[in-house]
C-alpha positions as CSV (number, residue, x, y, z in Angstrom):
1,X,-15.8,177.5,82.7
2,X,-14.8,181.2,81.6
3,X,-15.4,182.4,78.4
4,X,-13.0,182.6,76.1
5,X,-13.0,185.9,74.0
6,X,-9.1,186.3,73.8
7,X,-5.5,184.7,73.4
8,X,-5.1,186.6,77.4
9,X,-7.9,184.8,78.3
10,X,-6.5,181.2,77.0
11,X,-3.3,181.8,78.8
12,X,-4.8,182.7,82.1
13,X,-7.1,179.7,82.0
14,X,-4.1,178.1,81.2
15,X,-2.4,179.4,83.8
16,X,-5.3,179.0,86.4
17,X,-6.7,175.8,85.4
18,X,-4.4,172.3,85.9
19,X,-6.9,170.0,84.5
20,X,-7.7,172.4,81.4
21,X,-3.8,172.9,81.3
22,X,-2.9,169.0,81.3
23,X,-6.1,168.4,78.7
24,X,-4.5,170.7,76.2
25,X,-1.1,169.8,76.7
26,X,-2.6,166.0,75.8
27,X,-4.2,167.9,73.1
28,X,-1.1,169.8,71.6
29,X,1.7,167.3,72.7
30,X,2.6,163.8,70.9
31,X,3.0,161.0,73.3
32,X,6.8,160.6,72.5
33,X,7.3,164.6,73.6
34,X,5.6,163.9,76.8
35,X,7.6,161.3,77.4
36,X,10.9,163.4,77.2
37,X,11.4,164.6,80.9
38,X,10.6,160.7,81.7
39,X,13.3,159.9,79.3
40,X,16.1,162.8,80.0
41,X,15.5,161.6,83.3
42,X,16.4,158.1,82.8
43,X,19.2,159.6,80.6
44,X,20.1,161.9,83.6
45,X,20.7,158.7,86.0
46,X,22.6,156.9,83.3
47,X,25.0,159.8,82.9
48,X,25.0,159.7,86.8
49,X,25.6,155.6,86.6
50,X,28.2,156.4,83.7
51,X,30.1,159.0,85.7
52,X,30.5,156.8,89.0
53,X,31.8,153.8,86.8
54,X,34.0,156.4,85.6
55,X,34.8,157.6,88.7
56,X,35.5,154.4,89.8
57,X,37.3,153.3,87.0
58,X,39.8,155.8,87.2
59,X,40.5,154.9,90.9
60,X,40.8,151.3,89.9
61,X,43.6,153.2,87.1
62,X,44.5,155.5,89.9
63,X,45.6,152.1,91.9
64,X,47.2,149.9,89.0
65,X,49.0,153.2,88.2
66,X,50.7,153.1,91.9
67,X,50.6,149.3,91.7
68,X,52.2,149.8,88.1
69,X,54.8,152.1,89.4
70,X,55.7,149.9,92.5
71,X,56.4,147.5,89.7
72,X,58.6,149.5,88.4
73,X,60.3,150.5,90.9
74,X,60.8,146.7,92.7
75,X,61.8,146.2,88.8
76,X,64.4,148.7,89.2
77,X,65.7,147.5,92.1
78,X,65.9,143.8,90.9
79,X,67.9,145.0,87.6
80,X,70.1,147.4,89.9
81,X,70.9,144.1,92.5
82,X,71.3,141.9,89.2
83,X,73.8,144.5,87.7
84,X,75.8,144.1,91.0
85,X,75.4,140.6,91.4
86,X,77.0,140.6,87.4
87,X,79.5,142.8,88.7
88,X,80.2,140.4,91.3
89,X,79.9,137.7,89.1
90,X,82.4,139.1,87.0
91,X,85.0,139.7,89.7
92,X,84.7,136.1,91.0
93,X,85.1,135.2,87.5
94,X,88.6,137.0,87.1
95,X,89.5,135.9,90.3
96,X,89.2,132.1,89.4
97,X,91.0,132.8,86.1
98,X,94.0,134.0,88.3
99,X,93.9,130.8,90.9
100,X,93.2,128.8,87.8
101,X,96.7,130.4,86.0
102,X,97.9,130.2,89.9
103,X,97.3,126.3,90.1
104,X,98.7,126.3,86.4
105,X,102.0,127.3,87.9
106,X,101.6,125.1,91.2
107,X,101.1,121.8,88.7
108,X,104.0,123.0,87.0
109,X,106.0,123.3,89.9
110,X,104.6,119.8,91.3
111,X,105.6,118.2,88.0
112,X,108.7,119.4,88.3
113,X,109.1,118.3,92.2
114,X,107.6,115.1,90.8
115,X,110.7,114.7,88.7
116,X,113.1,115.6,91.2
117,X,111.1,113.4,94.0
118,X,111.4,110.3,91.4
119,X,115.3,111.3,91.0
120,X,115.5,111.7,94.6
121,X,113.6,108.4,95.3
122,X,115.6,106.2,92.5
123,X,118.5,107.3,94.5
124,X,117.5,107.0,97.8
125,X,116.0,103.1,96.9
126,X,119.6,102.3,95.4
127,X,120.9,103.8,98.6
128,X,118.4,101.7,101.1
129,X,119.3,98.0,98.5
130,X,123.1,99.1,99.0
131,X,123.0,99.7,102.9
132,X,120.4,96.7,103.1
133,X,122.8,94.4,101.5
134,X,125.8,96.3,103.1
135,X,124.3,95.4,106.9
136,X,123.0,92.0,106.1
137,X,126.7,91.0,104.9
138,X,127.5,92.0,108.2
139,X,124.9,90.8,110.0
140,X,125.7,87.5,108.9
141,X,129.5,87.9,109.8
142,X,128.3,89.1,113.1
143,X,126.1,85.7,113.2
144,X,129.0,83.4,111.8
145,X,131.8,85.1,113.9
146,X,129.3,84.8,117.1
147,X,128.2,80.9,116.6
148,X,129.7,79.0,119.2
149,X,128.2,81.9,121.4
150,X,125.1,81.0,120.0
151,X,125.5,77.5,120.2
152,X,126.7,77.6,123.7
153,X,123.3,79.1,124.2
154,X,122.0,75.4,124.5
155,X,125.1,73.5,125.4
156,X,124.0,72.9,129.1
157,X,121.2,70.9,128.2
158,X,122.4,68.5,126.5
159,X,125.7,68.0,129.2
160,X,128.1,70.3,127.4
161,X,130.9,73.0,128.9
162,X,133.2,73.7,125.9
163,X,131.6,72.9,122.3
164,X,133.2,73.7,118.9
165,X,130.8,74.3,115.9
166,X,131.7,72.7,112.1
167,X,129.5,74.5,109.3
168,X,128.1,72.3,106.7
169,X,129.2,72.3,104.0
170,X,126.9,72.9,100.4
171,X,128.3,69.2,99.1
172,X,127.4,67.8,102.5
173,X,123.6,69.1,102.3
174,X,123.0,68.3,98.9
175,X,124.0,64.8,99.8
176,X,122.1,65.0,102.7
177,X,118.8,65.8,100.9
178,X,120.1,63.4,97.9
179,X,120.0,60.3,100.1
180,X,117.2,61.3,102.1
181,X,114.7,63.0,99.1
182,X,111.5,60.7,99.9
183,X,112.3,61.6,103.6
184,X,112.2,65.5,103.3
185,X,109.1,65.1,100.7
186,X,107.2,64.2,103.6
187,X,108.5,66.9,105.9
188,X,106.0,69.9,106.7
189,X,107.7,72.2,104.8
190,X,107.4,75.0,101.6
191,X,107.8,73.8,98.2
192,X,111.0,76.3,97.8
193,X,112.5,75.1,101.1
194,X,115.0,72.2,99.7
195,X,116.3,74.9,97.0
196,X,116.8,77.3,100.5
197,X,118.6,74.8,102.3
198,X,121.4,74.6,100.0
199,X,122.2,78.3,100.5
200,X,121.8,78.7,104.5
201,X,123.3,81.3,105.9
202,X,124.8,78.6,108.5
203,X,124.2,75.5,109.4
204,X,126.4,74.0,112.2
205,X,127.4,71.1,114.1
206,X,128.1,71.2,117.3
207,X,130.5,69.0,119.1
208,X,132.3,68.2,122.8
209,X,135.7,70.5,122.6
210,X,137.4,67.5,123.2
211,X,135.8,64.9,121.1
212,X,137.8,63.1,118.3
213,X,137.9,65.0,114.7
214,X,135.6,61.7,114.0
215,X,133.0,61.9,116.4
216,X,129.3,62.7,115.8
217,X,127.5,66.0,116.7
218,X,125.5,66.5,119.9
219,X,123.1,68.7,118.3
220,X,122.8,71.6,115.3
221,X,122.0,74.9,115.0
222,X,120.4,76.7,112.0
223,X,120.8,80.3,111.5
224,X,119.6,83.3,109.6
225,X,121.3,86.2,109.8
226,X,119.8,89.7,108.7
227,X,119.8,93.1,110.2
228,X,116.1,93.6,110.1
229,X,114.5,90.1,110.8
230,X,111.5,89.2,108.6
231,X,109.2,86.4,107.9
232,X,111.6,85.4,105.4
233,X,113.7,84.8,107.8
234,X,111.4,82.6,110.3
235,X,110.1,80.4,107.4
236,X,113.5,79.8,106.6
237,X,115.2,78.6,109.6
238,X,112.1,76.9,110.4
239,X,111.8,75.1,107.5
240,X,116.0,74.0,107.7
241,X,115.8,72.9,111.1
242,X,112.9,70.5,110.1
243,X,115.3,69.1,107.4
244,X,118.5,68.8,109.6
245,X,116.0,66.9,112.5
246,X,114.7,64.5,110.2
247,X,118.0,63.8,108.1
248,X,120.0,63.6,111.6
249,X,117.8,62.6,114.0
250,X,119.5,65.1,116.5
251,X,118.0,68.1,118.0
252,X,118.3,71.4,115.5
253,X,117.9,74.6,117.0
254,X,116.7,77.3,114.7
255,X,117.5,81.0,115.2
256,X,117.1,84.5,113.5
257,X,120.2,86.9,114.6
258,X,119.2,90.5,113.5
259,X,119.5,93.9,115.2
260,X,115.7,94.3,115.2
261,X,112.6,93.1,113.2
262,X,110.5,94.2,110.5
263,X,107.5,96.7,111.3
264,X,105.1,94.9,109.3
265,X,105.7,91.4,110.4
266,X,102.5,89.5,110.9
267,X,101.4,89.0,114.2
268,X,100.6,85.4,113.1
269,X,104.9,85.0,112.6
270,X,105.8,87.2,114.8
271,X,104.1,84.8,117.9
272,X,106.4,82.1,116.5
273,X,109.8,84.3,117.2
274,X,110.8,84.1,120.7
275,X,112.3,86.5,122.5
276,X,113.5,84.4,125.8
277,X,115.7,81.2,125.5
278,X,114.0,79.6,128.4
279,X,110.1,79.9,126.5
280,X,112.1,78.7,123.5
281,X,113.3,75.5,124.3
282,X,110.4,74.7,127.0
283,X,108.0,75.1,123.9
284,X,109.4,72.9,121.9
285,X,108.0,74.8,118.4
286,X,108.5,73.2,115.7
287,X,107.3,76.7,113.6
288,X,109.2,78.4,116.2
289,X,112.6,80.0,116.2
290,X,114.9,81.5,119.0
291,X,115.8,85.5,118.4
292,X,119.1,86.0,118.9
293,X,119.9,89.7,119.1
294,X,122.2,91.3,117.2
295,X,123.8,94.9,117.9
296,X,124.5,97.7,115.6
297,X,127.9,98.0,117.1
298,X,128.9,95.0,116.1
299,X,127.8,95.7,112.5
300,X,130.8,98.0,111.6
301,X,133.4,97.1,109.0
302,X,136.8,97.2,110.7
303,X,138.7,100.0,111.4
304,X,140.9,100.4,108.3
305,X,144.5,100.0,108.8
């Protein structure tokens, strides 16, 4: 080793020397100062660690930023579309307010049709009971002034060339069903029909032309007149004819004279209304009557004078 004789020659054995350098830097130095570098080092790659979570950090910022303002913007753009979407809102609004005071008016209106309908309707009913009673009176003129028409009808069969027809008279069937109740109890018939059979529209003998005023009928016929035939009417006629056969014995013919029959007739009734004579009488229907048409034309009050 050198000798040592001044500072110089410290610092160039310092200088020259590594393993007297790193004995007196043992020497001179605590532990805790040689340990510094280790530690700034460590310190060093922590700031390094710290910066690139930083770093990296701020990109995750940088990307809720753009994700943050996208929000915003979508945001934005929902409030905008739900402003015009309340705008529209607000028009539909207004525009069912003035249907609504629209309709108001209508239902006014409509009430006040309704009123004038009902007026209208009242009148027109009255009108349709006046001109149904109006052509059933004449109907059954047209019926009573054309029964020996209808009663020559079935005069051949039973040998006949010129008949005259008698009506019966309301005394005449009340005695009939007076002497004869037990009789027309048992008959097939409706409850109502002995309290219809005193108030026939007719009921008529028919007799030989030539026969004596005394001598008895060849046969009967039993009409209901009406300008629109119904089931009224069948059940009716029907129901007489059953009564004058049993109280007489004789053969009653039953027959609805009307222009034309109702709409709404039952096809069950209207299957026991015949339209042709010869059907008729070859049937021999006890539910069944004979239409006998009647014609508008003939319905007409006469001329006035």
């Amino acid at each position: 080793m050198a000798t040592l004789n001044t500072p110089d020659d410290l610092l160039l054995l310092l200088r020259e020397d590594a393993a007297f350098r790193a004995t007196m830097r043992r020497e001179l130095l605590t532990v805790e100062l040689l340990e510094v570098p280790q530690r700034i080092s460590g310190i060093e790659q922590s700031v390094t660690a710290l910066i690139e979570h930083a770093n990296a950090t701020n990109a995750r910022l940088d990307r809720m930023d753009q994700t943050i303002a996208a929000i915003v913007e979508q945001t934005n753009a929902i409030n905008a579309r739900l402003d015009r979407m309340d705008q529209t809102i607000a028009a539909i609004v207004e525009q069912t307010n003035a249907i609504n005071r629209r309709l108001d008016l209508v239902e006014s209106d409509i009430t006040v049709m309704k009123r004038d309908i009902n007026g209208l309707g009242e009148s027109f009913r009255r009108e349709v009971r006046a001109q149904s009673s109006f052509r059933g009176n004449y109907a059954q003129s047209a019926a009573s002034a054309s029964d020996i028409d209808i009663a020559h009808l079935f005069a051949h069969r039973h040998g006949l060339e010129d008949i005259k027809t008698r009506h019966i008279s309301r005394n005449n069937l009340e005695a009939w069903l007076r002497e004869n109740r037990d009789l027309v109890k048992s008959l097939s018939i409706r409850q109502r029909a002995t309290r219809t059979f005193l108030r026939p529209d007719i009921i008529a003998a028919v007799e030989d032309l030539y026969s004596s005023e005394d001598a008895s009928p060849v046969y009967y016929i039993v009409i209901e007149a009406s300008y629109t035939g119904d089931t009224e009417d069948v059940d009716r006629v029907t129901d007489h004819a059953k009564i004058v056969r049993a109280i007489t014995g004789l053969e009653a013919y039953p027959v609805v004279a009307a222009v034309m029959l109702d709409d709404e007739m039952e096809q069950a009734t209207r299957s026991r209304l015949y339209d042709e004579l010869e059907r008729f009488v070859d049937a021999r229907d006890e539910n069944g009557a004979y239409w006998h048409r009647l014609y508008s034309a003939d319905l007409k009050p006469p001329e006035p004078r």
